[in-house]
N, C-alpha and C positions, 0 to 999 in steps of 0.2 A: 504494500500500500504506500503512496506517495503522497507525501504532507502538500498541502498545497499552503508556500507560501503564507496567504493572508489571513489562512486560518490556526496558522503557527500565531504570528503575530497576535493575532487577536483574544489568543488562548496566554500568552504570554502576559499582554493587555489586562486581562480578568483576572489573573494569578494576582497580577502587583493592586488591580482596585481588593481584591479579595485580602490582601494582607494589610492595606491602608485602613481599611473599614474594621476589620478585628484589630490593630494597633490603636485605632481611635476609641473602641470598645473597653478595649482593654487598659487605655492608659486614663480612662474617665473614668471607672469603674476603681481603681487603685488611687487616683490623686481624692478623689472625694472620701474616699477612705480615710487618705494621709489628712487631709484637713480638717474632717470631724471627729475623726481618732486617737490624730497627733501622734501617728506612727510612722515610720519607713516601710518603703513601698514591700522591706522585708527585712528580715535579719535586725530587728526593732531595740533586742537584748543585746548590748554592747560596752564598750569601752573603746578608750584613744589613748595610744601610747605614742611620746613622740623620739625622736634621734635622728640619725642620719644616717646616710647611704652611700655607699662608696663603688663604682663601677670596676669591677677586677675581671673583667671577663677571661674566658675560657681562650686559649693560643685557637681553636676549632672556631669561635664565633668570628661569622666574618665582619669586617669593619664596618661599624656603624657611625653616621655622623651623630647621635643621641647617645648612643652608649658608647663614649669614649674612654678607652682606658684611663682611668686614676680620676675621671669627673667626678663631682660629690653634691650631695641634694642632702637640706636638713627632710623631713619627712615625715610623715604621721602613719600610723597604723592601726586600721580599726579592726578590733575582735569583734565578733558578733556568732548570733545564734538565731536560726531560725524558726520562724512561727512564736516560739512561750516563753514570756518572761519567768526564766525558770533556768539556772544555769546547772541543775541536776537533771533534766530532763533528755531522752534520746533525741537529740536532735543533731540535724548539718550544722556543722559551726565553720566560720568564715574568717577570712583576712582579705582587708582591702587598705592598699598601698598609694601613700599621696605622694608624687615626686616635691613634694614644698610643704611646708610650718604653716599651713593655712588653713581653714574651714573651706577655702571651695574649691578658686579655681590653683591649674598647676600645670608643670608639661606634661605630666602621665598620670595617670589613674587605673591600676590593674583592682578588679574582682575575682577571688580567687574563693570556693569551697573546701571542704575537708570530702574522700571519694575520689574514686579517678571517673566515676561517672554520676553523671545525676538520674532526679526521675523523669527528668524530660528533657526533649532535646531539638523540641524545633517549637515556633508559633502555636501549629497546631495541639501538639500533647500542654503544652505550657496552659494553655486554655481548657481543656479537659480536667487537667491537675487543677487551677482555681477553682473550675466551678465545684471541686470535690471539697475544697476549700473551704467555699462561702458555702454549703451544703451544712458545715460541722468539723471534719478533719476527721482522726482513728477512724472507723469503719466506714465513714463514708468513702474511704482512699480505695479501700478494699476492690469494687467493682473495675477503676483505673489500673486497678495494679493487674489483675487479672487479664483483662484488656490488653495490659501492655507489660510483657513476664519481664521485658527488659528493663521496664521501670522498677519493678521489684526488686530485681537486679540490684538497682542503680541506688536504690533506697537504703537498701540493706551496707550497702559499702558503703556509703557516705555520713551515714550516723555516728555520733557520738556519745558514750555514757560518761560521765562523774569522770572527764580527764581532770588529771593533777594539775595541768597548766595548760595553754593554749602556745605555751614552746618546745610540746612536746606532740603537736602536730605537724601534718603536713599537708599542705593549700593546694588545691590546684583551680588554676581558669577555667580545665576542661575545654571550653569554647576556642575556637581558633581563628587567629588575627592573622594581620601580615606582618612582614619583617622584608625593607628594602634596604641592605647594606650600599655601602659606596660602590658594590659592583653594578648598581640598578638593576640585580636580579630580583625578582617579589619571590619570597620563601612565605612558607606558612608558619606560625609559631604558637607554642603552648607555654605558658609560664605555671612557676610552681615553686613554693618557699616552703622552707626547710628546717628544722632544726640545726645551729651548729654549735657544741658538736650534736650528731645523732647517730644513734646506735642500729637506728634500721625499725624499731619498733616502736611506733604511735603510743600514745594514752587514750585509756577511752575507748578503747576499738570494741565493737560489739561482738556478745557471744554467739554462739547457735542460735538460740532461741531468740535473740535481741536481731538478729541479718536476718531474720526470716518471718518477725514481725515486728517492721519497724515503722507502724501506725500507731501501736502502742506505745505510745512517746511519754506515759507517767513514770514520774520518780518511783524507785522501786519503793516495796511497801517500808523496808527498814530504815533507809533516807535516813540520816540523824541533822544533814548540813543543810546550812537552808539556802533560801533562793538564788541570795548573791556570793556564794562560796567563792566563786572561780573570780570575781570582781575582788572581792577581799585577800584572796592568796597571791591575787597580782599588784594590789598597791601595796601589801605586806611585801615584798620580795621587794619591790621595786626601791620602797622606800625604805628598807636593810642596804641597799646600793648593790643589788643584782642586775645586770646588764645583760637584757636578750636579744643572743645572736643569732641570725636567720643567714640562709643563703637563698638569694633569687635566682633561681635556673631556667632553661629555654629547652627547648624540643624545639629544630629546626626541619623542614623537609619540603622539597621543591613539589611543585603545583603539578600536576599530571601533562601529558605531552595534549591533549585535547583538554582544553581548558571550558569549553562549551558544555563538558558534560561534569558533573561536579561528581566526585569519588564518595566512595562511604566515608573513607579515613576521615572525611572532615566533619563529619557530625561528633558531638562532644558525646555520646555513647558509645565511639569507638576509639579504645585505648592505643597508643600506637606502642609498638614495642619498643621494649627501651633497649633492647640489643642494638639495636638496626636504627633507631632514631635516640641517641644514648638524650640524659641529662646532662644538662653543661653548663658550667656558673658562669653567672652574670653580674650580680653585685652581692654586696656585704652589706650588712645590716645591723644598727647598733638601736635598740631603744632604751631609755634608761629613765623615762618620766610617764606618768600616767600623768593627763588631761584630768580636769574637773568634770563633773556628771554635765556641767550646762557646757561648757567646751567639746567636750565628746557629743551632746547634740545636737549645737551646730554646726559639725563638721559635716560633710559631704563629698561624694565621690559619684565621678561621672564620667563614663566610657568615654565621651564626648572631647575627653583631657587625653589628646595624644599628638606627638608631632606628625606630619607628614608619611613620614618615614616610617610608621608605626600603624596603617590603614586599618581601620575595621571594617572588611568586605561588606558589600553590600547584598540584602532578599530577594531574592524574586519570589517568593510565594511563603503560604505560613509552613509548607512542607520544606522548604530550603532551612539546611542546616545554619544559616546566617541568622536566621529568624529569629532566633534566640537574643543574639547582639543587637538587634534588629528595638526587636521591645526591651530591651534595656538600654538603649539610645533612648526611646522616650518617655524615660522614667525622669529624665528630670520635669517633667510637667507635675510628678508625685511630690519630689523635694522642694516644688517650689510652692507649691500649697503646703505642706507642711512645714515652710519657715513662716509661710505667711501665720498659717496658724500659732506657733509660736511668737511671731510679732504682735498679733490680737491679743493673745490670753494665757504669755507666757511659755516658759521651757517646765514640760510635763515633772514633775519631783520624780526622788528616784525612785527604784520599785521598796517595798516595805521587803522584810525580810521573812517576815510568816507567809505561809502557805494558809493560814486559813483568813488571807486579807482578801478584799472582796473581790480586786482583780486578778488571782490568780485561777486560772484556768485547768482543770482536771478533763481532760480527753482519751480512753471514756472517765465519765464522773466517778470522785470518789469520794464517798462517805466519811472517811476520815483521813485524808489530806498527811502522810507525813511531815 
């Protein structure tokens, strides 16, 4: 069968209205949230640690006019936790990287997960997964997950229980950008921070039964530490004068020879092997001050913070593995009603530390709250 031309076009046409019209959905739907909520469009549970960054790259990474060996950026680093204000609960926990000592704007801004994959991975699942979301979460996830085994997958790897520290993880983008070195070749890249030193083993990592139901996101029943542990172990450490060392790594690999048709490798569901596309340092990383709870909220981070050189491809459809970058490009319409909202009626206080305060959330419910 022979495509005819104008009907390619016009199929191409509909794919991109079809993703404009669920990014306008989707990003109305999230900022109205963030305004009458006073939350982030996600990962709400956080903190700001700040220091500086030091570009050491790898002899293998090829020359970058951005990452120039020995360059230095002060820089901010936000931990976070997604979906519950609950820093004992299974949940994805996050690191996102400010190239600058500022609340906004900077030259780069990397989002990175805990997972080498997530539970979704293009427009389309991402909008599935919410509506399971605003449904409730725990069992409502169920029917998605089913759905989609890879999601389960995806879920189960990326959780985390009662880690010790958030420097004894490890981040990754998942999602894949570009990288134009001084040779103007476009390479594809993954970034992913690191403990240093690190032993190879994470904190936190779930068991059996925790990888295989990781809906059941409540603190176990015996719990003794309450909600902001992990916030209290890291302004304790920080302010004993503990300094945490991360290393920023890249995954580099060239675009396929027909660039018309887009490969699986690029969907952030599919890992790439690190034999064959090894890890390879990029910069050094020193934090040594936690942020105040109202400086840590209005910091912000936005994909939108990248040089040139540094391209976040672009969607053609909510099935295009870009899609993803895609609607977190238009999340800043989320952060920006949520600063407004804190301009109206202030910066939200921090979370109370009992479990049986009125906003903390049991999914599914529990009767007696550890």
């Amino acid at each position: 069968m022979i495509e005819h031309p104008f009907l390619e076009a016009l199929a191409a046409l509909w794919a991109r209205f079809v993703l404009a019209l669920c990014t306008f959905g989707v990003t109305l739907l999230i900022s109205a949230n963030s305004l009458f909520a006073k939350v982030r469009m996600s990962h709400d549970n956080g903190y700001v640690l700040r220091g500086r960054l030091r570009i050491a790259a790898d002899a293998r990474v090829p020359g970058h006019d951005f990452f120039e060996q020995g360059r230095s950026f002060a820089c901010r680093v936000r931990h976070g936790a997604a979906s519950y204000k609950d820093d004992a609960k299974l949940v994805v926990r996050s690191a996102s990287i400010k190239f600058a000592d500022r609340r906004g704007r900077s030259p780069l801004d990397i989002l990175m997960n805990t997972g080498r994959m997530p539970l979704f991975w293009n427009a389309r699942t991402f909008m599935q997964f919410m509506r399971r979301s605003i449904q409730g979460k725990g069992k409502h996830y169920v029917p998605y997950l089913q759905q989609h085994p890879q999601a389960a997958i995806g879920g189960g790897d990326s959780v985390r229980r009662d880690p010790d520290t958030p420097h004894r993880l490890v981040y990754r983008t998942q999602t894949t950008s570009g990288f134009i070195g001084r040779d103007k070749v476009l390479r594809h890249v993954r970034y992913r921070l690191v403990p240093e030193p690190f032993d190879g083993i994470e904190s936190g990592m779930p068991d059996d039964w925790d990888r295989h139901h990781a809906w059941l996101q409540n603190p176990l029943p015996d719990e003794t530490r309450g909600r902001n542990y992990l916030k209290d172990a890291v302004r304790a450490a920080v302010e004993a004068g503990q300094v945490m060392r991360y290393k920023l790594q890249i995954q580099l690999r060239l675009p396929p020879p027909d660039e018309t048709v887009q490969p699986e490798w690029i969907a952030s569901s599919v890992p790439w092997d690190e034999t064959i596309f090894p890890w390879l340092d990029l910069a050094e990383l020193e934090l040594d001050e936690m942020l105040s709870h109202k400086e840590s909220m209005l910091t912000w981070f936005d994909l939108r913070h990248h040089p040139a050189s540094l391209p976040i491809p672009k969607a053609r459809s909510i099935d295009d593995a870009h899609s993803l970058n895609h609607l977190r490009l238009a999340g800043i319409w989320a952060t920006r009603a949520r600063l407004l909202s804190y301009a109206l009626t202030g910066v939200p206080k921090p979370y109370p530390d009992s479990r049986q305060a009125r906003d903390w959330l049991g999914v599914p419910p529990m009767a007696k709250p550890p």
